[in-house]
ZADOLO-445282 format. One record per residue: x, y, z of N, C-alpha, C in turn. Coordinates in steps of 0.05 Angstrom, whole numbers. Example, Ala and Ser with C-alpha at 12.3 -4.5 7.8 and 13.67 -1.06 7.14 Angstrom:
2
+--------+---------+--------+---------+----------+--------+--------+---------+--------+
: n_east : n_north :   n_up : ca_east : ca_north :  ca_up : c_east : c_north :   c_up :
+--------+---------+--------+---------+----------+--------+--------+---------+--------+
:    264 :    -114 :    156 :     246 :      -90 :    156 :    264 :     -66 :    156 :
:    257 :     -45 :    142 :     273 :      -21 :    143 :    258 :       1 :    157 :
+--------+---------+--------+---------+----------+--------+--------+---------+--------+
END
This chain:
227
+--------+---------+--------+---------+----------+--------+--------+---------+--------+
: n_east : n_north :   n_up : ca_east : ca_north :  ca_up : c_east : c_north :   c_up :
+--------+---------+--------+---------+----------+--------+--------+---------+--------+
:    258 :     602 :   -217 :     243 :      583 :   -201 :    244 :     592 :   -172 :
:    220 :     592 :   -159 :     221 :      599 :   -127 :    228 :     572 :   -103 :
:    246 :     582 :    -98 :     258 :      570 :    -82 :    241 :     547 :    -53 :
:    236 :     529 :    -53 :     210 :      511 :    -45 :    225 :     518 :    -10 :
:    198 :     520 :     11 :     202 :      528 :     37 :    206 :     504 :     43 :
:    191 :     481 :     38 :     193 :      458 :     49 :    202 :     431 :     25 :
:    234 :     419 :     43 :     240 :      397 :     30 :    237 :     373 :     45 :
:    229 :     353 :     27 :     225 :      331 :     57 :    232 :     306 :     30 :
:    257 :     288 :     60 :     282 :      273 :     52 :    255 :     237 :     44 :
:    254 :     221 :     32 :     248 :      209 :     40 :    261 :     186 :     28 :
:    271 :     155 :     46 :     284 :      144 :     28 :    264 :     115 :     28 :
:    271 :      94 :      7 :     252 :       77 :      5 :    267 :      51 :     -6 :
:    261 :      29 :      6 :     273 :        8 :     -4 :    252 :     -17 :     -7 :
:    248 :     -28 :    -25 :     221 :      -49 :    -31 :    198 :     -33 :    -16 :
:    189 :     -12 :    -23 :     169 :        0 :     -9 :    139 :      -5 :    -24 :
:    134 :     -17 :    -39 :     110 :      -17 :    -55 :     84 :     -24 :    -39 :
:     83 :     -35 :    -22 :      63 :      -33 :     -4 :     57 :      -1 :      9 :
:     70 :       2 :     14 :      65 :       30 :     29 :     59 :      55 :     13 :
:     82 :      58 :     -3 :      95 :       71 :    -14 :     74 :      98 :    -21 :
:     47 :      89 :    -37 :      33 :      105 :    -52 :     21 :     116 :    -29 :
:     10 :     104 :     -4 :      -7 :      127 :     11 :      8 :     147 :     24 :
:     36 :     132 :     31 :      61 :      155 :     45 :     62 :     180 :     23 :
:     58 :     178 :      4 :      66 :      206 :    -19 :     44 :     226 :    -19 :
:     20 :     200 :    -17 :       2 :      218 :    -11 :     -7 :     236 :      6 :
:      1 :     218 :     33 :      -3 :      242 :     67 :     21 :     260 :     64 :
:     39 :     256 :     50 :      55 :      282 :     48 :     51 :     304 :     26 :
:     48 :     292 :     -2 :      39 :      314 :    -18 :     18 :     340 :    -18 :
:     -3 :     328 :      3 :     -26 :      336 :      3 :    -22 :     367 :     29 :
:      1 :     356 :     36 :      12 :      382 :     57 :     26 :     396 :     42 :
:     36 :     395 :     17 :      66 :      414 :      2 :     51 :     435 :    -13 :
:     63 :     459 :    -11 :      60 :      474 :    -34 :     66 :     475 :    -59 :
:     61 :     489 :    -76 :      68 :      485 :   -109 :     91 :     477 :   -114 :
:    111 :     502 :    -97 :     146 :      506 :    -97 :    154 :     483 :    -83 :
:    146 :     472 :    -62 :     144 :      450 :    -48 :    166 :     428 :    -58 :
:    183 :     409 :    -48 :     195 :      387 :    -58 :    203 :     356 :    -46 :
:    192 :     339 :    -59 :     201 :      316 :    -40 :    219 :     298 :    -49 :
:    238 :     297 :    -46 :     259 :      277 :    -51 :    262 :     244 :    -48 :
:    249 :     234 :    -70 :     245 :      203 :    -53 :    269 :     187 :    -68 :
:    289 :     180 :    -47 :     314 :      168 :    -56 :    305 :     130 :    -63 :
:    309 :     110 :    -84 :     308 :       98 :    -82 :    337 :      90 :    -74 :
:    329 :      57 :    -57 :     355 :       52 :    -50 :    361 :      27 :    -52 :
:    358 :      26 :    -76 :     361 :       -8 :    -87 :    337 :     -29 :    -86 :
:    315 :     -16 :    -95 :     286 :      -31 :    -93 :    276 :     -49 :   -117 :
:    269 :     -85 :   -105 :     273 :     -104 :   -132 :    235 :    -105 :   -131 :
:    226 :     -86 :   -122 :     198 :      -94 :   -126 :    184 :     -63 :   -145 :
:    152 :     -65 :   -142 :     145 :      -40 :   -158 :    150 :      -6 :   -152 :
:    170 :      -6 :   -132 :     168 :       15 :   -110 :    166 :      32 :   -136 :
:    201 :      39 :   -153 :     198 :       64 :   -176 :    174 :      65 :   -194 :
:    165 :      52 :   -206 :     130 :       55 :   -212 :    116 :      59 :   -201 :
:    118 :      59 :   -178 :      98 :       75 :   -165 :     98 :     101 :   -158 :
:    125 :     105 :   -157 :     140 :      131 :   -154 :    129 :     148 :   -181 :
:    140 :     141 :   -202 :     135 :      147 :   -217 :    100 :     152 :   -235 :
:     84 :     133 :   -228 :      59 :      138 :   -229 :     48 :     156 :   -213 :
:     62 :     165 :   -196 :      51 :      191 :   -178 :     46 :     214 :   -195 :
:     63 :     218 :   -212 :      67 :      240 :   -240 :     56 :     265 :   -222 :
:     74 :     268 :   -204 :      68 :      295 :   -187 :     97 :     311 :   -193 :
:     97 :     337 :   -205 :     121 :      347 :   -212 :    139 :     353 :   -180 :
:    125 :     362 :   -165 :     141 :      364 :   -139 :    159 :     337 :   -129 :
:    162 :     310 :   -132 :     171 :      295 :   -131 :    195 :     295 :   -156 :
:    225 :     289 :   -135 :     242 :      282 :   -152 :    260 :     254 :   -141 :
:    257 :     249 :   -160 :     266 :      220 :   -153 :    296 :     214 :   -156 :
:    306 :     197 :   -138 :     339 :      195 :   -140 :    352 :     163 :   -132 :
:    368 :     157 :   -134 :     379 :      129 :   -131 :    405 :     131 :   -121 :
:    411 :     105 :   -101 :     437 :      108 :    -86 :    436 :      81 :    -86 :
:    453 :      64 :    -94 :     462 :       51 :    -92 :    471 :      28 :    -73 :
:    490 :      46 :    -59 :     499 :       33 :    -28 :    477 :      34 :     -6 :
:    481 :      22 :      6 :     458 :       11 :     28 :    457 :      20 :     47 :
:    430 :      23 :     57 :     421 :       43 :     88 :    422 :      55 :     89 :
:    399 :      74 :    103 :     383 :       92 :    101 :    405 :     119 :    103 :
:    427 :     122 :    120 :     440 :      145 :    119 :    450 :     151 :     87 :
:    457 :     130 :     74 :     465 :      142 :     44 :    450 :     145 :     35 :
:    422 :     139 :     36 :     401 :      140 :     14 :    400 :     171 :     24 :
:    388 :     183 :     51 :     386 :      207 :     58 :    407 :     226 :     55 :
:    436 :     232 :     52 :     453 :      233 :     45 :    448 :     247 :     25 :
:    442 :     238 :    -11 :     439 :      239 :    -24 :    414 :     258 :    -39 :
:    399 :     249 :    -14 :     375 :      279 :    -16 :    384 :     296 :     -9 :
:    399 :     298 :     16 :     413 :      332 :     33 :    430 :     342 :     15 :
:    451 :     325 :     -1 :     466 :      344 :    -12 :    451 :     358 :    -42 :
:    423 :     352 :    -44 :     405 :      365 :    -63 :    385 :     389 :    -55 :
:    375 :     386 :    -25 :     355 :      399 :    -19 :    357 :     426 :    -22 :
:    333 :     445 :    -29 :     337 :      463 :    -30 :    311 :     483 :    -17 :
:    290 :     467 :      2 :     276 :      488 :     18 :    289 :     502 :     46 :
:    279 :     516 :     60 :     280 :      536 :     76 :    280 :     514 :    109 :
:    263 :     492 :    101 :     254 :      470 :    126 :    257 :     450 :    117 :
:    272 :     424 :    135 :     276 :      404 :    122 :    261 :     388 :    137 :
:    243 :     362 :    125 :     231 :      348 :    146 :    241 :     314 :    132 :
:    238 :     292 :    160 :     243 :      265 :    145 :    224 :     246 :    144 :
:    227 :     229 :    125 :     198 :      212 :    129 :    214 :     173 :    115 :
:    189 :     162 :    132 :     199 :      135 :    128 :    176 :     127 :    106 :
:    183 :     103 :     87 :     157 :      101 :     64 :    135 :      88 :     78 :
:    138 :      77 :    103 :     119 :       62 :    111 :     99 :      77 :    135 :
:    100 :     110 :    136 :      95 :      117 :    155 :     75 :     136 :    136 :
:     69 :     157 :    155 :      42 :      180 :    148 :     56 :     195 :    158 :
:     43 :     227 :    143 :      38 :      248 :    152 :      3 :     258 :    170 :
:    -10 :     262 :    191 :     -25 :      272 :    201 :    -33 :     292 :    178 :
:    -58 :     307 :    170 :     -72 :      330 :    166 :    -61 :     352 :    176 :
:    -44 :     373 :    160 :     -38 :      400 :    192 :    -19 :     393 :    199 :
:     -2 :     368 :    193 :      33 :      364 :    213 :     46 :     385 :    199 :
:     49 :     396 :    177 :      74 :      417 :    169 :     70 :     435 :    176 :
:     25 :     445 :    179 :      35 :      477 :    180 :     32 :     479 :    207 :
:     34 :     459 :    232 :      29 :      464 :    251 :     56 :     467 :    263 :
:     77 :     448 :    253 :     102 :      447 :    258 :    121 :     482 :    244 :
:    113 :     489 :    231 :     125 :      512 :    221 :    115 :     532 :    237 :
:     90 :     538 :    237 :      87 :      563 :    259 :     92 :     557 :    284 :
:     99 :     528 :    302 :     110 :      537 :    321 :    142 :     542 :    327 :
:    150 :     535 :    301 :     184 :      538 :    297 :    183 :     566 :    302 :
:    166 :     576 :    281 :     170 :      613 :    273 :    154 :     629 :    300 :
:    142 :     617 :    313 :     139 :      631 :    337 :    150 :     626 :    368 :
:    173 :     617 :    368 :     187 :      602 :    383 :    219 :     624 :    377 :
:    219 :     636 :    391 :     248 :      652 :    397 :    270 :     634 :    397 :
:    285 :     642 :    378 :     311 :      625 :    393 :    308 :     592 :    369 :
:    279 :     587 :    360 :     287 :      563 :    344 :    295 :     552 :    324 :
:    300 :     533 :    320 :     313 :      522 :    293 :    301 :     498 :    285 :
:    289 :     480 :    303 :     266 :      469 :    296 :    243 :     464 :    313 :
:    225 :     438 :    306 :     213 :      441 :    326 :    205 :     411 :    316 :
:    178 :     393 :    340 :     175 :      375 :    335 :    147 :     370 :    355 :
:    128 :     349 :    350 :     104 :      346 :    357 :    100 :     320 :    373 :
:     88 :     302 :    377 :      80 :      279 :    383 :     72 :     259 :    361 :
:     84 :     229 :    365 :      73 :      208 :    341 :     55 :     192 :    360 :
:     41 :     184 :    343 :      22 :      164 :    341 :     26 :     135 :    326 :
:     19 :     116 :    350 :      37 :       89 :    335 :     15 :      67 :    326 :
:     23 :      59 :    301 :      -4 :       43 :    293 :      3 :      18 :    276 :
:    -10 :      -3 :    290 :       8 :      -36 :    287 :    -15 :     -45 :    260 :
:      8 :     -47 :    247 :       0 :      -63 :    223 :     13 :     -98 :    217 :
:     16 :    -104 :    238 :      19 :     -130 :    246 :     22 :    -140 :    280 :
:     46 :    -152 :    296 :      30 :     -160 :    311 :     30 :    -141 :    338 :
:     23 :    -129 :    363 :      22 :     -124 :    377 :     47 :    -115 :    389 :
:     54 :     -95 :    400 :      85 :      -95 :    416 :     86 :     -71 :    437 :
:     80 :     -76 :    454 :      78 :      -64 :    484 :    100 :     -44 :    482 :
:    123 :     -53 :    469 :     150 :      -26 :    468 :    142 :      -8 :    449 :
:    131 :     -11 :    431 :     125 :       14 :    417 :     98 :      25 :    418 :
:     76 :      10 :    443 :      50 :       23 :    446 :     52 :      45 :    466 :
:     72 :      39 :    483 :      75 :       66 :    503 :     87 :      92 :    493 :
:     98 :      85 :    469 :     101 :      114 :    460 :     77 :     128 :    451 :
:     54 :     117 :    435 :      30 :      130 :    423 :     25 :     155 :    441 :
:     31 :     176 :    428 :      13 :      197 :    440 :     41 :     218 :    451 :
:     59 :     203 :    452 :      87 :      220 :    462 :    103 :     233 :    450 :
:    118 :     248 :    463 :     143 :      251 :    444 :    166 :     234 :    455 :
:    180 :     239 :    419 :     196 :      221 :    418 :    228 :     220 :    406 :
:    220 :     261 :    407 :     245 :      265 :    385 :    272 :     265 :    397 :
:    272 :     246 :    424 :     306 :      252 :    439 :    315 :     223 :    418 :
:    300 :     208 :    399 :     316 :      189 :    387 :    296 :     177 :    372 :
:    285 :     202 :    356 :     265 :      188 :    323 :    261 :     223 :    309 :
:    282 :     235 :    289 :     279 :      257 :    278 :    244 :     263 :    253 :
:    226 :     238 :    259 :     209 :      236 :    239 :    193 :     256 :    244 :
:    182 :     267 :    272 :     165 :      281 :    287 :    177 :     297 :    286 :
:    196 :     314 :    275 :     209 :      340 :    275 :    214 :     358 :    245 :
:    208 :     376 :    244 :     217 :      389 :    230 :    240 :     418 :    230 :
:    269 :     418 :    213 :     287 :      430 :    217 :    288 :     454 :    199 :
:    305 :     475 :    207 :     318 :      490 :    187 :    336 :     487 :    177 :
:    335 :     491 :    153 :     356 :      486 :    132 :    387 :     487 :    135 :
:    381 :     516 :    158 :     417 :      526 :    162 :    430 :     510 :    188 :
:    411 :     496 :    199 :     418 :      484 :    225 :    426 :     446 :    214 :
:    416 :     444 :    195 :     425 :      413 :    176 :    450 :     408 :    161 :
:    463 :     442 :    145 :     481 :      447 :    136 :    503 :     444 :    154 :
:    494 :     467 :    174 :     516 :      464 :    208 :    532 :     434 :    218 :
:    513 :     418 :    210 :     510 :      389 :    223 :    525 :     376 :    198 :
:    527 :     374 :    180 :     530 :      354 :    159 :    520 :     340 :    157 :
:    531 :     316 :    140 :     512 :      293 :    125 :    509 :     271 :    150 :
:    503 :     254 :    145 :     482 :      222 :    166 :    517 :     206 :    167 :
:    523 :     196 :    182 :     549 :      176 :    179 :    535 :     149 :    170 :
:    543 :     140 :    143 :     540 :      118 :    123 :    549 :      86 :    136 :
:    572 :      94 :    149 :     578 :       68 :    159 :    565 :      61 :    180 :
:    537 :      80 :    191 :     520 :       63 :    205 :    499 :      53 :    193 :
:    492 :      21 :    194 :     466 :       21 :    166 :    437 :      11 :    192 :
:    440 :      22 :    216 :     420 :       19 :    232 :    430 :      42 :    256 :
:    410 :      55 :    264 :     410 :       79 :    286 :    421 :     105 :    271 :
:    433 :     104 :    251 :     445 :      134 :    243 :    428 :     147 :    244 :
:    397 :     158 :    254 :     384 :      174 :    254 :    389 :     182 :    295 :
:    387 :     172 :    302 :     389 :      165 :    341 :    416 :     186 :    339 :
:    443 :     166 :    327 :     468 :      185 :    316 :    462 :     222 :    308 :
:    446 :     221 :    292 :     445 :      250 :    281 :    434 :     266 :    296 :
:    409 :     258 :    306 :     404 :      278 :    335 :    417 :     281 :    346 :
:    442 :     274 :    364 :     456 :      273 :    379 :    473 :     295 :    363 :
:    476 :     290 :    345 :     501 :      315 :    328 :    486 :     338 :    321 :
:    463 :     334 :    318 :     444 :      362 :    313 :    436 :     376 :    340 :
:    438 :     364 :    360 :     439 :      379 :    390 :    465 :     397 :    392 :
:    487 :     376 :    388 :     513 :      389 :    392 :    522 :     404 :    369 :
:    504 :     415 :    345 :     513 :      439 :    338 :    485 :     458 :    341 :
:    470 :     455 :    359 :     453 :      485 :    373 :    436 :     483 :    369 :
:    419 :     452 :    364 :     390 :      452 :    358 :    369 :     462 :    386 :
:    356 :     489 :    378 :     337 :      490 :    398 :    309 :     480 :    378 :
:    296 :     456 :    398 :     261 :      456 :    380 :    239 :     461 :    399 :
:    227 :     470 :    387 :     199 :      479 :    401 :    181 :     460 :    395 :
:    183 :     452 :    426 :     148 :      431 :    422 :    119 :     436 :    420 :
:    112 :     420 :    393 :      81 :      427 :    385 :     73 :     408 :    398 :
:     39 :     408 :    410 :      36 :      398 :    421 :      5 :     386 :    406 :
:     11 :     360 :    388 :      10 :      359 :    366 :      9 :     327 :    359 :
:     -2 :     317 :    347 :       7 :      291 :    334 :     14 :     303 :    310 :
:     37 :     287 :    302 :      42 :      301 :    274 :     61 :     280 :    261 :
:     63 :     252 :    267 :      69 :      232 :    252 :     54 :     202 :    260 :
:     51 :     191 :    233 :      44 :      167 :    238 :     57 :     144 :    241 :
:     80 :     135 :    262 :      94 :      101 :    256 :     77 :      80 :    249 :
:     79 :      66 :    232 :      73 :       44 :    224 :     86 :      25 :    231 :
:     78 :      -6 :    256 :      95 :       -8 :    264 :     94 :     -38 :    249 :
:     98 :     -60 :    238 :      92 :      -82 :    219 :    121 :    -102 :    229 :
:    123 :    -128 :    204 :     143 :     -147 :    213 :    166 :    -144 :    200 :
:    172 :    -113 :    180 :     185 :     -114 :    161 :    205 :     -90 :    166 :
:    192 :     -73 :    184 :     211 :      -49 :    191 :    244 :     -57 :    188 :
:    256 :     -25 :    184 :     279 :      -37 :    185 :    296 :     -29 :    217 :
:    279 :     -18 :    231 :     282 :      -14 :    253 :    280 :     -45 :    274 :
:    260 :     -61 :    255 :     254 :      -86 :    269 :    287 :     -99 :    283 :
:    286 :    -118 :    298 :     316 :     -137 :    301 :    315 :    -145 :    335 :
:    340 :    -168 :    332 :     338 :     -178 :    361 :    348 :    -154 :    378 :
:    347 :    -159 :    403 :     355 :     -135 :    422 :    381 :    -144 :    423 :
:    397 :    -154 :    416 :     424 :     -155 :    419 :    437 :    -139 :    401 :
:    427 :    -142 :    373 :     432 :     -118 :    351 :    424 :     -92 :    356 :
:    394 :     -90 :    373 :     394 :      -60 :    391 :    415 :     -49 :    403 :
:    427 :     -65 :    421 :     445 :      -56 :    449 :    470 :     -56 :    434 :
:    474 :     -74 :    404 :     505 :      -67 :    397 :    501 :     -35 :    379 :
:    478 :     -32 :    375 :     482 :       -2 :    356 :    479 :      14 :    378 :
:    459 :      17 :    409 :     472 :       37 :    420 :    490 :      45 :    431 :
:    512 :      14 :    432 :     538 :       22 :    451 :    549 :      37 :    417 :
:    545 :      33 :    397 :     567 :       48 :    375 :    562 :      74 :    376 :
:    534 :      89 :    381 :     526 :      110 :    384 :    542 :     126 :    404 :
:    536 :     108 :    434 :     549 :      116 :    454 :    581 :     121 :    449 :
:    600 :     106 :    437 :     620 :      107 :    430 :    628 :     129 :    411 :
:    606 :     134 :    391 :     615 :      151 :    373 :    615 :     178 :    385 :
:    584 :     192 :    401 :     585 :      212 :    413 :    609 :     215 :    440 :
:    624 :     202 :    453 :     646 :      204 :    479 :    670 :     212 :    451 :
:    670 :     198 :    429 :     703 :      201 :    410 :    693 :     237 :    399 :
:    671 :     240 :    389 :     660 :      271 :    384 :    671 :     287 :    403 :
:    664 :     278 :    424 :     670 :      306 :    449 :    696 :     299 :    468 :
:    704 :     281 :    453 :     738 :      286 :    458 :    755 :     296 :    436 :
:    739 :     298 :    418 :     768 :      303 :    395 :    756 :     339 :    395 :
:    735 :     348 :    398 :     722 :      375 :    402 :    746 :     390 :    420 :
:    740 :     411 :    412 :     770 :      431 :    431 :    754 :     442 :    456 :
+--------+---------+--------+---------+----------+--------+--------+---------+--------+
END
């Protein structure tokens, strides 16, 4: 079997609304060898049937149990097996051209290990001034969705820390810097947020400010216990 260039993590929890067009803006970018890992992660609605009615062999489907998104993703990494790893939320898109635009500027970019483009933000419920100023930006100092990695620079890094079940992605950039991530910016839309009332990013700003002081906390204990 040839070894697929591109694996992309995706994890999903009651996703049945979304679910089928997300497979689709991504499939339609994969090659044959190609693979997408869609972790369920404890879903009480049609998500796995739909998963499963995809009957696309490049999809492999997996289950985790324990909760939030770092174990569900987790559980894809310690399976993946392309050359580039990319991440995706079920409620979001891939753009037309986000993979192969994101790969040739990785591979023409000296020195990189990934790279990453601009998102585009699109309200599927009500209006929110904090996430309309991103449209059109980048955003990868703290959303890995707009980026795509190499494989040996993910390995470097290890797995997502589980005991965060909100921001462990904000967390992993920060650890994927501090083991040598250089990315090259495409200049590019190359993801779609979906931004709705259901996200799990949604919450009061008090639950914001307590996950970034844990972040902040966790990266100062990193680079003190570092030699």
């Amino acid at each position: 079997m040839t070894a697929p260039t591109h694996s992309v993590v995706l994890p999903v929890r009651n996703g049945a609304r979304y679910i089928g067009e997300c497979l689709s803006s991504i499939l339609d970018q994969l090659g044959f060898d190609d693979e997408l890992l869609v972790v369920d992660n404890g879903s009480a609605d049609d998500t796995v049937a739909l998963v499963h009615a995809a009957a696309d062999p490049r999809i492999i489907l997996l289950h985790e149990p324990k909760p939030g998104p770092a174990a569900a993703r987790n559980t894809a990494l310690r399976q993946v097996r392309g050359a580039y790893i990319s991440f995706q939320d079920h409620d979001d898109l891939w753009p037309s051209g986000r993979q192969r635009q994101l790969l040739e500027m990785l591979r023409a970019t000296p020195g990189a290990n990934a790279a990453h483009g601009r998102v585009r933000i699109f309200f599927d419920g009500p209006f929110d001034p904090a996430y309309a100023c991103m449209d059109g930006q980048f955003v990868n100092q703290y959303n890995f969705l707009p980026c795509m990695f190499e494989r040996s620079l993910i390995e470097r890094t290890g797995l997502m820390d589980e005991t965060m079940l909100r921001s462990s992605d904000v967390d992993y950039l920060i650890r994927l810097r501090q083991a040598g991530m250089v990315s090259a910016p495409c200049d590019a839309i190359v993801h779609i947020r979906r931004r709705h009332t259901t996200n799990w990013s949604s919450g009061e700003l008090a639950t914001v400010n307590s996950n970034n002081m844990q972040i902040l906390r966790r990266n100062i204990a990193r680079k003190r216990g570092a030699p």
